[in-house]
C-alpha positions in Angstrom: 0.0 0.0 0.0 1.0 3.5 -0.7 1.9 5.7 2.1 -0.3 8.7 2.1 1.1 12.4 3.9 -0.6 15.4 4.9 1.3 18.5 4.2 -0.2 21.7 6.2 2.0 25.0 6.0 0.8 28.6 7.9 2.7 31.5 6.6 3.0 34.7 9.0 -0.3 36.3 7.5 -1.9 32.9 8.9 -3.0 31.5 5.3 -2.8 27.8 4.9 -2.3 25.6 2.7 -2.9 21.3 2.6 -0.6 19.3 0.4 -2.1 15.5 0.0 0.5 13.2 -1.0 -0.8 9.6 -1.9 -4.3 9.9 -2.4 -6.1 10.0 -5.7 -9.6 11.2 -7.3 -12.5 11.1 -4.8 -10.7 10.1 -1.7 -8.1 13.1 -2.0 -11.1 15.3 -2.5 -12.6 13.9 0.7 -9.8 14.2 2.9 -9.4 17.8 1.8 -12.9 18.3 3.1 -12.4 16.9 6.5 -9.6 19.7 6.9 -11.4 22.7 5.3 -14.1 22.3 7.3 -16.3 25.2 7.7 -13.4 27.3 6.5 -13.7 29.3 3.3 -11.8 28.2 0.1 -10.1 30.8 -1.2 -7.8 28.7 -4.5 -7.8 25.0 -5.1 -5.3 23.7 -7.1 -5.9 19.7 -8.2 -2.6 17.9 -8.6 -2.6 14.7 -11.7 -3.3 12.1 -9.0 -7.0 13.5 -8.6 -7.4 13.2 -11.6 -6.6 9.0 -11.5 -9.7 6.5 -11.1 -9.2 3.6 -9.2 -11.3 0.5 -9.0 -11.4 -0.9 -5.4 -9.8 -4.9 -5.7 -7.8 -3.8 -8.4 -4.4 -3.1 -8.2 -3.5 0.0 -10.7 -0.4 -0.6 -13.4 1.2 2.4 -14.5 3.0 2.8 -17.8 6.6 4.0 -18.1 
C-alpha cells in the first residue's frame, strides 16, 4: 500500500495551505474536506493524482 502524507504550511499572515501526498480522485477530494471544514476556500489547485480512477480490488499498473 501507498503511504499517504498530509502537508499543512501557515505562513505569518496565517493563510494555509494542505498538500495530499498519496491519495487519488475522490478520496483526496474527501480528505481535503475533513480539513477545510467550515473554512472558506479561497484557491484549489488539483494535482494529476486527482485526476486518476481507481477501481477498489484492483491493483492499478502504470505505464513507463
Amino acid at each position: 500500500m501507498k503511504e499517504k502524507t498530509i502537508i499543512i504550511e501557515i505562513d505569518e499572515q496565517g493563510n494555509s495551505s494542505i498538500d495530499l501526498e498519496g491519495f487519488n480522485g475522490k478520496g483526496c477530494s474527501d480528505v481535503a474536506q475533513h480539513f477545510q471544514g467550515s473554512d472558506v476556500l479561497k484557491n484549489a489547485r488539483n494535482k494529476p493524482e486527482f485526476y486518476v480512477q481507481t477501481t477498489p480490488g484492483k491493483r492499478q499498473q502504470q505505464q513507463s
